[in-house]
Structure formats: structure tokens, C-alpha cells
C-alpha positions in Angstrom: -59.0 -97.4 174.3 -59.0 -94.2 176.0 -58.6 -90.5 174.6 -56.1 -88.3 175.3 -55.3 -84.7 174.8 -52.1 -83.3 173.3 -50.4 -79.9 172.5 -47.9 -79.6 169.9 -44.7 -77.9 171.4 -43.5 -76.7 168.1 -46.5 -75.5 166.3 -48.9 -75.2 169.5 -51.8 -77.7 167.8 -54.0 -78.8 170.4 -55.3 -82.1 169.0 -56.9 -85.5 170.4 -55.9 -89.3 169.7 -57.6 -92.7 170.5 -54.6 -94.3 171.8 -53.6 -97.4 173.5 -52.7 -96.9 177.4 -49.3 -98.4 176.4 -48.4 -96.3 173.6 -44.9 -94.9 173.7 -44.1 -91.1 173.9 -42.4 -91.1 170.6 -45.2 -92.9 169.1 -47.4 -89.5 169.3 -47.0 -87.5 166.4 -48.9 -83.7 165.8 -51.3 -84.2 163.1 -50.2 -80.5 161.8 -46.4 -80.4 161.4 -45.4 -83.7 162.5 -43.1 -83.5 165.2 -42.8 -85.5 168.1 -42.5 -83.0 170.5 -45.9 -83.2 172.2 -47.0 -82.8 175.9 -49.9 -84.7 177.0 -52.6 -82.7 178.9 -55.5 -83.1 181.4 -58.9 -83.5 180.4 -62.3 -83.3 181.8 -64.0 -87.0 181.9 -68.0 -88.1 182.2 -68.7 -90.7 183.9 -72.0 -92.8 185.0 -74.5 -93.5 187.9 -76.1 -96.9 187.9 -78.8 -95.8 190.3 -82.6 -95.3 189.2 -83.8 -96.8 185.8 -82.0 -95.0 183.3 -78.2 -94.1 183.9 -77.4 -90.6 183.8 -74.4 -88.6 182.6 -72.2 -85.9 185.1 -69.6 -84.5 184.1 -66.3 -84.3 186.3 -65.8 -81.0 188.2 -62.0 -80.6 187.7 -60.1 -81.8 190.5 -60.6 -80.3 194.4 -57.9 -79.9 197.0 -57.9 -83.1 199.4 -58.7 -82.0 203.3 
């Protein structure tokens, strides 16, 4: 299950949750105060190359402009 990244809009809790990709938005509930009212931010990701003998880690750069 993936991790995602929330801010509380009442309370302004920035917080993480192991969550299934199906959850529902009123499933998501700040771990401070309680509310619901949570928006769901972007997050930096690591990801893998298969290539030589060991893999190696690189984290992502943010996202670029396409063209």
C-alpha cells in the first residue's frame, strides 16, 4: 500500500498514512484534531535501477516542464 501525505485544513497538521489506493476521502481523518477536512499533497518518491550488481536508490527531482 502506498503512502500519502496530508494537511489538516482546520488545524494545519501535516501528517502521513499508509493507505489503500481505494480509500475514500472521508475515510482520512487528522491524527491531531480529528476532522475530515484534509487535502492530500504531493510528495517526492525514490525509485530503483536494475542495472549493475547492486540496485541503487535516486530520488525524484520534482516534476519538469514537458517540451
Amino acid at each position: 500500500m502506498p503512502i500519502y501525505e496530508y494537511v489538516c485544513m482546520k488545524c494545519n497538521e501535516r501528517f502521513s498514512l499508509i493507505q489503500s489506493m481505494n480509500s475514500a476521502k472521508d475515510e482520512t481523518k487528522c491524527p491531531k484534531c480529528g476532522v475530515t477536512e484534509v487535502k492530500k499533497l504531493v510528495s517526492s518518491f525514490c525509485c530503483s535501477t536494475g542495472f549493475g550488481s547492486g540496485a541503487s536508490s535516486i530520488p525524484s527531482g520534482g516534476f519538469t516542464g514537458g517540451g
